[in-house]
C-alpha positions, 0 to 999 in steps of 0.5 A: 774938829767936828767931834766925829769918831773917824774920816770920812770922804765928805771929810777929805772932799771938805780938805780938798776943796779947802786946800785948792780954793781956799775956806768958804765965804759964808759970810759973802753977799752975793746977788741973785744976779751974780748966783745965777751967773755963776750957776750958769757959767759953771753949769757950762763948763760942767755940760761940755766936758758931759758932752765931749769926747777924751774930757775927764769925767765931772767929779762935781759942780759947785756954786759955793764961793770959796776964796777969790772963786764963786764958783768950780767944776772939779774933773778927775781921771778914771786912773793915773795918767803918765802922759795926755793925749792930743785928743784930751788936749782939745777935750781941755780946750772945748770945756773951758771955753764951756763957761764963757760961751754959758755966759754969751747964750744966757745973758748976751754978749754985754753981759759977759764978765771978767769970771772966765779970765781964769779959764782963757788964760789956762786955754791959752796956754794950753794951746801954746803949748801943743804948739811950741812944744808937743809939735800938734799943730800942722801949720808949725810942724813936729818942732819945738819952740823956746816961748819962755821970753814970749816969743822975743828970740824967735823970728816975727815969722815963727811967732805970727804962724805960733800965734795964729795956731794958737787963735785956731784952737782956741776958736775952734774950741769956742766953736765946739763949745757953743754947738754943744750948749746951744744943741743941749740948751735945755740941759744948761738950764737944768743944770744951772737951776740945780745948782741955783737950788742946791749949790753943789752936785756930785757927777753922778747927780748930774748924771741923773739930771741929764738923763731925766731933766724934769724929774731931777727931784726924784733921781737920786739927787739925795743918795751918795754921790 
């Protein structure tokens, strides 16, 4: 469609995206408010995983609305992987409480919006299931659970002690989550401005952002990613 003479990996980055968030709203008015938000919000995200031990590496960070979404960070595996490990679970769990807690830290508890439903519901159950089903978590033991009716054919024991391990993780992921960004707050508001500036960053620029936060201009933010 462009008119070039092969494919390059802008070209399959470009299909990627497409393909798992949708076309790019150019037109979309988004407010300076919203902007710096959802830089923020993803910028988190992105430091958390930078940050947590058994997290996949960034791939990148955007702030370019494509479909219902303002915004994504994009991790992928250095090689295949068959099975994940109870580590990379809560790795998992810290990085999407990243962009709420972003949030709460920048602009207050007030001010923290809907954006990190997604997120929550994908740590939920994520958490559920290395209760009901890896057998991780101490207080269940190594068994398995039927959830799929929501817990209505277990007893109200077995599904308060469910749910209550469930709560611990997530909260133990808030937790880990706001040390890491309150501990590293300069690097969040590097991040985010970056974004702000440039809308979207490969993981190797945010790399270099990190390593030399006041000289990001001149760490290769223009080489390839």
């Amino acid at each position: 469609m462009d008119g070039a003479k092969a494919v390059s990996m802008e070209d399959l980055e470009y299909a990627k995206d497409k393909i798992m968030m949708g076309s790019e709203r150019k037109s979309a008015v988004i407010s300076d408010e919203s902007r710096k938000l959802t830089a923020f919000h993803e910028g988190g995200h992105a430091l958390v995983a930078v940050h947590t031990d058994g997290a996949l590496p960034v791939h990148k960070a955007t702030i370019v609305p494509r479909g219902m979404s303002l915004g994504m960070v994009a991790q992928l595996p250095d090689k295949d992987e068959t099975s994940i490990s109870r580590k990379q679970m809560l790795a998992r769990l810290d990085v999407c409480m990243g962009g709420r807690v972003a949030e709460e830290l920048i602009f207050g508890e007030n001010e923290v919006t809907s954006g990190a439903s997604s997120d929550l519901q994908q740590a939920t159950a994520l958490a559920r299931a290395m209760v009901t089903k890896y057998g991780m978590s101490k207080e269940v033991g190594v068994v398995t659970h039927n959830y799929d009716d929501n817990g209505k054919s277990m007893s109200t024991e077995t599904r308060l002690l469910i749910e209550k391990e469930v709560k611990y993780f997530l909260e133990r992921a808030y937790n880990n989550a706001k040390t890491i960004l309150t501990t590293h707050s300069k690097e969040l508001h590097a991040l985010a401005n970056a974004l702000l500036e440039h809308e979207t960053l490969s993981g190797n620029q945010i790399k270099a952002l990190l390593a030399q936060p006041t000289v990001f201009e001149y760490c290769g933010l223009n080489a390839a990613p």
